[in-house]
C-alpha positions, 0 to 999 in steps of 0.5 A, spaced: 855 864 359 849 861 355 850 854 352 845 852 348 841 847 353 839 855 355 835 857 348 833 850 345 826 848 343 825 841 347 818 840 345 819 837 338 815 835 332 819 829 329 817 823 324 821 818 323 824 815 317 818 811 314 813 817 314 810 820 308 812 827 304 804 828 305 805 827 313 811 831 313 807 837 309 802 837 314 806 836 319 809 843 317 803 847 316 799 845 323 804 846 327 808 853 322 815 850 323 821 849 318 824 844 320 822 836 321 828 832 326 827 825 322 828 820 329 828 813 329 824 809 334 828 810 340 829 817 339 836 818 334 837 823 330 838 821 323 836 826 319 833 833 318 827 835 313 826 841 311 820 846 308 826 848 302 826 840 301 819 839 301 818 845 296 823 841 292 820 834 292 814 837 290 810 838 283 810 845 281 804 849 281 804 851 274 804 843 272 797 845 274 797 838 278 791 838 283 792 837 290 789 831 290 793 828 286 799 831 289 797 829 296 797 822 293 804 822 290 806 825 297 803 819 299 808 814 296 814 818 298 817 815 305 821 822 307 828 818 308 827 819 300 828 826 301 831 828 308 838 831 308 842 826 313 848 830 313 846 835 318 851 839 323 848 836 330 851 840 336 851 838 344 847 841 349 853 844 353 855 848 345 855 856 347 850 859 344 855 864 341 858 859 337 852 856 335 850 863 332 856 863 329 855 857 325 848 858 324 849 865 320 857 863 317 853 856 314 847 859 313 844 853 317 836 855 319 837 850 325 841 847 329 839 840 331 841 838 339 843 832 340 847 828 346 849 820 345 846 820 339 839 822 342 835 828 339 834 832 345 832 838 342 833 845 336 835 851 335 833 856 330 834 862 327 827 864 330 830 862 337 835 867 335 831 873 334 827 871 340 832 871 344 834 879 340 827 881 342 828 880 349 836 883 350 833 889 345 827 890 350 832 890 356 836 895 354 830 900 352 828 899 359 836 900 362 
């Protein structure tokens, strides 16, 4: 039976709580990922940002706003303003089936892994279709 702690990403991009929107977006488009865990300094999860909040935290493009002065707006705004706390954390020993069940019942884009508090890694929906990838290929060769 595979557990979470088989499919989860551990080498994580996080930011804590006092880092900016601006950071959050750069963050976001260097590393092409969804989703920020938001750690505190001794690695607690305590929050999720994710590219959904930062699209709605943001001035609209038909506002005409140029980037920069986007840019420094986003730099007055600590991501604690706007990160969702009330996320779904699940253990390392979870099944992965069950993880799966909630990410498409509740329509979650990850699931934060979290053991005593700590963040200890995520799992996705695109490591889902990894995995779908992989089983699919198997059975082609089968």
């Amino acid at each position: 039976m595979l557990n979470v702690g088989d499919l989860m990403t551990t080498e994580l991009f996080t930011l804590l709580e006092t880092d900016t929107l601006k950071t959050a977006r750069s963050l976001m488009q260097l590393a092409r990922i969804r989703h920020i865990p938001i750690v505190d300094e001794h690695g607690r999860f305590i929050g999720l940002l994710t590219h959904r909040d930062i699209l709605e935290a943001t001035i609209s493009r038909f506002a005409e706003v140029e980037n920069s002065v986007q840019d420094e707006i986003d730099s007055g705004i600590p991501v604690s303003e706007i990160m969702r706390t009330d996320v779904r954390r699940v253990p390392l020993d979870m099944r992965l089936r069950d993880a799966a069940e909630m990410l498409f019942r509740h329509k979650y884009g990850c699931l934060p892994v979290v053991e005593s508090g700590i963040l200890v890694g995520i799992v996705t929906e695109a490591d889902f279709l990894k995995l779908t990838i992989s089983l699919l290929d198997a059975v082609e060769t089968v």
